[in-house]
MILO-660597 format. One record per residue (C-alpha): residue number from 1; residue in three letters; z, x, y. Coordinates in steps of 0.05 Angstrom, whole numbers. Layout:
<site num="NUM" residuo="Ala" z="Z" x="X" y="Y"/>
...
***
This chain:
<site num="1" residuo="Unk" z="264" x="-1832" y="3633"/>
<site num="2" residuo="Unk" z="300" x="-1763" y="3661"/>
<site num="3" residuo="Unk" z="319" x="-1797" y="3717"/>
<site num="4" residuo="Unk" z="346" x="-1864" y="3694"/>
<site num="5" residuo="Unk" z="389" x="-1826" y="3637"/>
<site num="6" residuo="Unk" z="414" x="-1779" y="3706"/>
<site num="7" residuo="Unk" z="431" x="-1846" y="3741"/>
<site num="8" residuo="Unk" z="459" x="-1878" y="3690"/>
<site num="9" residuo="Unk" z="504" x="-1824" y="3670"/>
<site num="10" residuo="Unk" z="532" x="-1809" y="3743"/>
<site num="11" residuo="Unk" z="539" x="-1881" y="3756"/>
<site num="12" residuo="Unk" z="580" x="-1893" y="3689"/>
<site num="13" residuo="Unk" z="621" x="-1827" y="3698"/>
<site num="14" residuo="Unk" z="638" x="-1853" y="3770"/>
<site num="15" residuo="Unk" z="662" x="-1932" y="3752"/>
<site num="16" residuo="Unk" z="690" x="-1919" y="3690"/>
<site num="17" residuo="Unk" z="719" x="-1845" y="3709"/>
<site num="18" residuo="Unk" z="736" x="-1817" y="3637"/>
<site num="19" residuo="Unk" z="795" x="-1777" y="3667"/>
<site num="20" residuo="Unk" z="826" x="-1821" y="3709"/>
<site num="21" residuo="Unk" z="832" x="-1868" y="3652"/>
<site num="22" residuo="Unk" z="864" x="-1820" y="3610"/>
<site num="23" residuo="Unk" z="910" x="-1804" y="3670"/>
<site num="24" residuo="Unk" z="935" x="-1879" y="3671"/>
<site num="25" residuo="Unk" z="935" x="-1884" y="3593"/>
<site num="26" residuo="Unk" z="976" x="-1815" y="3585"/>
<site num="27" residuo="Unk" z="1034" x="-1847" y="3642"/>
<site num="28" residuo="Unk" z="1030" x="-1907" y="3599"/>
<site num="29" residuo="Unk" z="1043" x="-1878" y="3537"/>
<site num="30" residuo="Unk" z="1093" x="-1832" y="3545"/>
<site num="31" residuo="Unk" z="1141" x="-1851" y="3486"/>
<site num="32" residuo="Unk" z="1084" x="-1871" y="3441"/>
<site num="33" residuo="Unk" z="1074" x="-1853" y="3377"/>
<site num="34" residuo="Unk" z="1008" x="-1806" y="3367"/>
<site num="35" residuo="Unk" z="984" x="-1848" y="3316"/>
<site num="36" residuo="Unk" z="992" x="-1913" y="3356"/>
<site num="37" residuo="Unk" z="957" x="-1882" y="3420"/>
<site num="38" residuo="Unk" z="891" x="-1851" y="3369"/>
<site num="39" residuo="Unk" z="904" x="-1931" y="3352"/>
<site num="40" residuo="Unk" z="900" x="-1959" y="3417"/>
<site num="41" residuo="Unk" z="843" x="-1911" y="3444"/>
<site num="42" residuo="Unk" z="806" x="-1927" y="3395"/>
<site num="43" residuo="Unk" z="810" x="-2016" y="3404"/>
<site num="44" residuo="Unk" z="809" x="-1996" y="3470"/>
<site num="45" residuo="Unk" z="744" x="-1960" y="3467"/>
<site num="46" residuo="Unk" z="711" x="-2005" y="3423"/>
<site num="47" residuo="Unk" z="733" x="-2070" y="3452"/>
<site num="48" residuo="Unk" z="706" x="-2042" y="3521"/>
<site num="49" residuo="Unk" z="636" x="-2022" y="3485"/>
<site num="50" residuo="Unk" z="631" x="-2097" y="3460"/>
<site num="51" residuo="Unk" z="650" x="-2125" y="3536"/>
<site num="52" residuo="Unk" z="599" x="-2077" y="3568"/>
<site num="53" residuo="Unk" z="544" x="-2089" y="3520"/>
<site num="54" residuo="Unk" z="541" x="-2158" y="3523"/>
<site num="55" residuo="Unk" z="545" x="-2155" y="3604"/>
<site num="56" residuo="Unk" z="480" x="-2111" y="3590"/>
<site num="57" residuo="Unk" z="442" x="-2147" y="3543"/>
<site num="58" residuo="Unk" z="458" x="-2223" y="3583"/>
<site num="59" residuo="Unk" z="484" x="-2204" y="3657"/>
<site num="60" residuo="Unk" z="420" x="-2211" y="3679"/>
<site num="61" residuo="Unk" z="395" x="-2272" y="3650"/>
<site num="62" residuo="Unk" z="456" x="-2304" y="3664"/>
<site num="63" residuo="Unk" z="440" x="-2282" y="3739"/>
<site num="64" residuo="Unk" z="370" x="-2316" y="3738"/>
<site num="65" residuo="Unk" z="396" x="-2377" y="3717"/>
<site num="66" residuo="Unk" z="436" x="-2389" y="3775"/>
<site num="67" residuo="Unk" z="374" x="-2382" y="3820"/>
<site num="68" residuo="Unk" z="400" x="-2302" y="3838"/>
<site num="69" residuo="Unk" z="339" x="-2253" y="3849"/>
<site num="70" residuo="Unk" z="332" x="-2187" y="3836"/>
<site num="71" residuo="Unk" z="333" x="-2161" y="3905"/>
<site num="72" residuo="Unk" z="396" x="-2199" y="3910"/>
<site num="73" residuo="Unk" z="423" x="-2158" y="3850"/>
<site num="74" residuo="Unk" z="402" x="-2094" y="3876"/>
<site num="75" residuo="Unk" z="439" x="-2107" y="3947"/>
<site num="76" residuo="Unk" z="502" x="-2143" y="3915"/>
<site num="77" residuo="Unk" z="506" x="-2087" y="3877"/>
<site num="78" residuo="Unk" z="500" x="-2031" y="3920"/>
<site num="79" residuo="Unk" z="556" x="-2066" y="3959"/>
<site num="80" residuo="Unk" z="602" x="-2064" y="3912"/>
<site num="81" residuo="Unk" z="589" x="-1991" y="3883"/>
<site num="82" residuo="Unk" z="587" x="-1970" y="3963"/>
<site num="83" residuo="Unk" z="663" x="-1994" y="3968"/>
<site num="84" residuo="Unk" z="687" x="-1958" y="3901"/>
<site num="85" residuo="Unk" z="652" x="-1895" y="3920"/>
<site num="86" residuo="Unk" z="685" x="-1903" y="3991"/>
<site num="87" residuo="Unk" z="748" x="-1914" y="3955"/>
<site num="88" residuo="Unk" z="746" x="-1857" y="3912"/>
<site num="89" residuo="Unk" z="727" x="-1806" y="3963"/>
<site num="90" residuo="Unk" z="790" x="-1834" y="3993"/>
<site num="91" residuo="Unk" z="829" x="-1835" y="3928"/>
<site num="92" residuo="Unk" z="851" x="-1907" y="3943"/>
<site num="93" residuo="Unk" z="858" x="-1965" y="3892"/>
<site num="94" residuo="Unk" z="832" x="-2040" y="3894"/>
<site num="95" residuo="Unk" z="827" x="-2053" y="3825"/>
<site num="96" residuo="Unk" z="751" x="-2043" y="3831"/>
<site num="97" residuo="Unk" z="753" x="-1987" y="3770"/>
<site num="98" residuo="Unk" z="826" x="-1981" y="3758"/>
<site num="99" residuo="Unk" z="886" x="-2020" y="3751"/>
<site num="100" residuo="Unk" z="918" x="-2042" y="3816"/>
<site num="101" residuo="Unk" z="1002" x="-2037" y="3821"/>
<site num="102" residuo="Unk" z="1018" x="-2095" y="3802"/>
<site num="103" residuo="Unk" z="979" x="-2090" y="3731"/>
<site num="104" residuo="Unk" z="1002" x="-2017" y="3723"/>
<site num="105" residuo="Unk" z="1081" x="-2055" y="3732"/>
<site num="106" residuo="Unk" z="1061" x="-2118" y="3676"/>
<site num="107" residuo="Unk" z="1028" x="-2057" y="3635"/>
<site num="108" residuo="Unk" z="1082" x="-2019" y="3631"/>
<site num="109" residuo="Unk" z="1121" x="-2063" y="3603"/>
<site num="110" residuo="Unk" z="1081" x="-2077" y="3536"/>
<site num="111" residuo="Unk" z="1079" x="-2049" y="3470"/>
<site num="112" residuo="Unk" z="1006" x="-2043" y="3462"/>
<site num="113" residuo="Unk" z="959" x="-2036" y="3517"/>
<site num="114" residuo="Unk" z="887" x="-2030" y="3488"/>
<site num="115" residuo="Unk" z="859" x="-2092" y="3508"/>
<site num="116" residuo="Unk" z="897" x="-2095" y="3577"/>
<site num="117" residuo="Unk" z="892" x="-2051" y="3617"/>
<site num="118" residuo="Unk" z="859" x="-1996" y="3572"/>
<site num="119" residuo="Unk" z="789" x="-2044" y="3548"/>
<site num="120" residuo="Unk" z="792" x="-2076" y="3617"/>
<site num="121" residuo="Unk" z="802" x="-2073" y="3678"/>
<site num="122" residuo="Unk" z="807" x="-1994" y="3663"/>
<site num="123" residuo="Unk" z="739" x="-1982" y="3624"/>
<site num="124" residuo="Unk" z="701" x="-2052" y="3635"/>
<site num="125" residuo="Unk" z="720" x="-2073" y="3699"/>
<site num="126" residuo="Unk" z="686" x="-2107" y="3757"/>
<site num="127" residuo="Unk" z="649" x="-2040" y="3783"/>
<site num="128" residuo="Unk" z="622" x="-2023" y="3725"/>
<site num="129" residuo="Unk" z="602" x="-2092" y="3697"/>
<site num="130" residuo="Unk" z="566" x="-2093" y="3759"/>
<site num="131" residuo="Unk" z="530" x="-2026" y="3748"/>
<site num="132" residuo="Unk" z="509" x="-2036" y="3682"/>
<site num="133" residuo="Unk" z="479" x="-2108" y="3703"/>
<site num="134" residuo="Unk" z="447" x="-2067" y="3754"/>
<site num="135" residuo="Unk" z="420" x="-2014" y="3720"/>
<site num="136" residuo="Unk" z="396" x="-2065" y="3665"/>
<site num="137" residuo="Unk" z="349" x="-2100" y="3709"/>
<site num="138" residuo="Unk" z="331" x="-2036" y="3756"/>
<site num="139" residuo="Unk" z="288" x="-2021" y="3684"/>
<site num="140" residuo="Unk" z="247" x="-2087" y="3692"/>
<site num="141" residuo="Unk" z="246" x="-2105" y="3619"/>
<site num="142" residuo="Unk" z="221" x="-2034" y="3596"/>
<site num="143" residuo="Unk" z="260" x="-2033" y="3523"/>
<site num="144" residuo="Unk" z="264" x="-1954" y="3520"/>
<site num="145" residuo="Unk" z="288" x="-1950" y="3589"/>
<site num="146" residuo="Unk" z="346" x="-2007" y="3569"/>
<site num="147" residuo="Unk" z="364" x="-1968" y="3514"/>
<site num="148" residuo="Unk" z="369" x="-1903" y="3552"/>
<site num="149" residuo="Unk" z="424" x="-1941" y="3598"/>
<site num="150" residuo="Unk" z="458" x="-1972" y="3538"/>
<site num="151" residuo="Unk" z="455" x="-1901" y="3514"/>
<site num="152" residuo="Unk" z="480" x="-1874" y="3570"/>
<site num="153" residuo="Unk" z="535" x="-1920" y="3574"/>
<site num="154" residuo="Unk" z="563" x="-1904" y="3505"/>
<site num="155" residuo="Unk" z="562" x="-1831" y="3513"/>
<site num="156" residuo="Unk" z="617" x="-1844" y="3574"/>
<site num="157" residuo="Unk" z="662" x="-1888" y="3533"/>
<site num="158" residuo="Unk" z="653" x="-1839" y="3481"/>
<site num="159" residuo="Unk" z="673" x="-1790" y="3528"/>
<site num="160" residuo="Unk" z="726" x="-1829" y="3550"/>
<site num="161" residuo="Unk" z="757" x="-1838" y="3486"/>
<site num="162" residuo="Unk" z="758" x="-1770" y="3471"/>
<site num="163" residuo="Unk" z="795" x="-1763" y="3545"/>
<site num="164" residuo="Unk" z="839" x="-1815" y="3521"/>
<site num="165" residuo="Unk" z="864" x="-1776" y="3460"/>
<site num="166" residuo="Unk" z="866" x="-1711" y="3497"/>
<site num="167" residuo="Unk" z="902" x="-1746" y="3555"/>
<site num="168" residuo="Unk" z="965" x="-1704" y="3559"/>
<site num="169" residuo="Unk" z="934" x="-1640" y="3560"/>
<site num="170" residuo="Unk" z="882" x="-1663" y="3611"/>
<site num="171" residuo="Unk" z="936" x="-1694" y="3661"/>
<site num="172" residuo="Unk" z="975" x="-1615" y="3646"/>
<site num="173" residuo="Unk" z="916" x="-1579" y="3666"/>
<site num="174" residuo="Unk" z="875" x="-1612" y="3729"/>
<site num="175" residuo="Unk" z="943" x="-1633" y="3755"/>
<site num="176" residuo="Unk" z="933" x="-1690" y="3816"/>
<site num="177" residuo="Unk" z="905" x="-1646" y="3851"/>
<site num="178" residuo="Unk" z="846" x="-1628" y="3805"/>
<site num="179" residuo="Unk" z="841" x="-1696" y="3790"/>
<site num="180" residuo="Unk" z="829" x="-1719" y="3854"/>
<site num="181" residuo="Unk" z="780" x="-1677" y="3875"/>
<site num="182" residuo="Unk" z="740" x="-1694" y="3814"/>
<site num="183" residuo="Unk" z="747" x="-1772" y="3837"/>
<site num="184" residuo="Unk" z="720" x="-1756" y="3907"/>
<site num="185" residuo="Unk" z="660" x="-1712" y="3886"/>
<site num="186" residuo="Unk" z="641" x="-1769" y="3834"/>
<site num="187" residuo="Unk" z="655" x="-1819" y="3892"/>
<site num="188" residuo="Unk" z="600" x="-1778" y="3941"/>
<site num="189" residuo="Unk" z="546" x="-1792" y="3883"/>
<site num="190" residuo="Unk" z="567" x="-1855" y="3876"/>
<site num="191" residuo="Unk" z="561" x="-1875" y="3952"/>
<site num="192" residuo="Unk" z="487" x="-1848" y="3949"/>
<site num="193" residuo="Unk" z="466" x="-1880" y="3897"/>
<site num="194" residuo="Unk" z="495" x="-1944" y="3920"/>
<site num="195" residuo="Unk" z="466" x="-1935" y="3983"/>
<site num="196" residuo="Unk" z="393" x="-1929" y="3944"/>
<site num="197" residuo="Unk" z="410" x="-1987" y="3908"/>
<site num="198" residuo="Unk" z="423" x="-2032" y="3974"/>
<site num="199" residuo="Unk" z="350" x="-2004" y="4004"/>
<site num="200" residuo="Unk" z="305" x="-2020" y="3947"/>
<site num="201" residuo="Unk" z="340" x="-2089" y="3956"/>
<site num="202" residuo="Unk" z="327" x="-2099" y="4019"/>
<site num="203" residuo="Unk" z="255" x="-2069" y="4015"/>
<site num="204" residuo="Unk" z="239" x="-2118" y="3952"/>
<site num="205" residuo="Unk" z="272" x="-2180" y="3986"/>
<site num="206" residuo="Unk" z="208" x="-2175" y="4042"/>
<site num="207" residuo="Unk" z="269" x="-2196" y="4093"/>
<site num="208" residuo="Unk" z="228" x="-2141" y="4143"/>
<site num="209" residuo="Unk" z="163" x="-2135" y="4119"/>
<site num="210" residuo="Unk" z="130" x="-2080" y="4071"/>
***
């Protein structure tokens, strides 16, 4: 249980990365109101919850109805966690966990940005819907190991929202720099356990053999 909370945790702090988010939201928000950013962190938050849960509670099924196995799962998505650790080591941007340019431009230019691009693609985007469908079915039906990653996975939006309302003073203090260098240590880990994730596919698929 130890060890699916620890993999849950780094996985979630990686895709969703609490203080990049809050480095986006803070740029966003420069002339906003407090109140109406507390507002919007909190929709935001609680609107990404909703998106991630259900990906956790139906990804999966939804999966085996299309005729997609496990192993499948496992390599698919160790692919796509491989690429967004690669491209946060690199501190590039595809839009895997964060807003690419051109949302950041159609962002900018509305009043209230807690469904996009705070809820998604910021918090529930494609890397970590993909994680959390992962992680889901790494736990083979066990209930109290799906709750731990359901757990898990609200302690890092909770985190994030508390990021989100302390986003000024965070972007004053780590400056790019620190920033950065949080996003490529969190991007090693990532890579790893990506890289786990795309042998226990290939080992459960039988492609070469036990």
């Amino acid at each position: 249980m130890n060890e699916t909370a620890a993999i849950a945790l780094a996985t979630f702090f990686a895709t969703i990365s609490p203080l990049n988010v809050a480095a986006v939201f803070a740029s966003l928000t420069t002339n906003t109101a407090q109140s109406f950013r507390r507002a919007m962190a909190i929709r935001g938050a609680l609107i990404a919850a909703g998106i991630l849960i259900v990906f956790a509670l139906v990804g999966e099924t939804l999966l085996t109805s299309l005729g997609i196995s496990l192993a499948a799962l496992r390599t698919s998505g160790g692919i796509l966690l491989l690429l967004i650790g690669i491209e946060m080591v690199f501190v590039r941007s595809s839009g895997g966990t964060s807003t690419t340019v051109d949302e950041e431009q159609e962002a900018a230019g509305k009043h209230d940005i807690s469904v996009f691009p705070l809820a998604t693609p910021m918090m529930a985007g494609p890397g970590t819907m993909g994680a959390v469908i992962l992680l889901m079915a790494n736990t083979q039906g066990d209930i109290g190991l799906q709750a731990i990653v359901i757990g898990s996975l609200l302690v890092v939006i909770l985190v994030t929202f508390m990021a989100l309302l302390l986003a000024t003073q965070i972007q004053k203090i780590l400056g790019v720099t620190g920033m950065q260098v949080i996003s490529r240590v969190m991007g090693v880990l990532l890579s790893a356990l990506a890289v786990q994730f795309i042998f226990d596919g290939i080992k459960q698929s039988g492609l070469f053999g036990s």
